[in-house]
N, C-alpha and C positions, 0 to 999 in steps of 0.2 A: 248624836247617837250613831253609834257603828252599826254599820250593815254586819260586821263579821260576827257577830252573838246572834243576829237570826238567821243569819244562812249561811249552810257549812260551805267550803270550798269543792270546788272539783276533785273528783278523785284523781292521785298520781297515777303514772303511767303503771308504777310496779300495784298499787293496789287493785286497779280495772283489771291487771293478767290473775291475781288473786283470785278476784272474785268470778272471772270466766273458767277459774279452772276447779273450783269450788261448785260451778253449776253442773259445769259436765260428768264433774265425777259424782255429784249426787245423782243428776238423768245417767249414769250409767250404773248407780246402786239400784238405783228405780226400776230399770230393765232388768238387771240380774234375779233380783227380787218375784217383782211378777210374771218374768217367762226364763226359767229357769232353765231349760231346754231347748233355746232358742238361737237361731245361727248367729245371731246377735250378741247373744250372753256368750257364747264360747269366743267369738272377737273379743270380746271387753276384757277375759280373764285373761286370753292371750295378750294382750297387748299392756294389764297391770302386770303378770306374769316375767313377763320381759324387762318391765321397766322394774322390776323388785332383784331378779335377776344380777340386771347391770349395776344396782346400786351395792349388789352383794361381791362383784367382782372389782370394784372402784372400792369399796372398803378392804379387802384383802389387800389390794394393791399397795393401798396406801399403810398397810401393816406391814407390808414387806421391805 
């Protein structure tokens, strides 16, 4: 009998950064969400903001 049909493997290196980054940006939908107003919430939008930004400037680039 295989152990591998009852128990999954470890996660890869690249699916653990997945899944940390999947948390964070849910606990930072969470924040936005219930304090709207918060010195917190204007970090988070800033720092998606930016990162939406540069992915908009790396596409242009690469259109050019």
């Amino acid at each position: 009998m295989k152990l591998n049909l009852f128990f999954k493997p470890r996660l890869s290196r690249r699916m653990a950064r997945q899944l940390v980054k999947n948390l964070i940006l849910r606990l930072d939908i969470e924040e936005l969400v219930e304090h709207p107003e918060s010195a917190k919430s204007a970090e988070i939008r800033a720092k998606y903001l930016a990162e939406i930004e540069r992915r908009n400037e790396n596409d242009l680039s690469a259109k050019i």
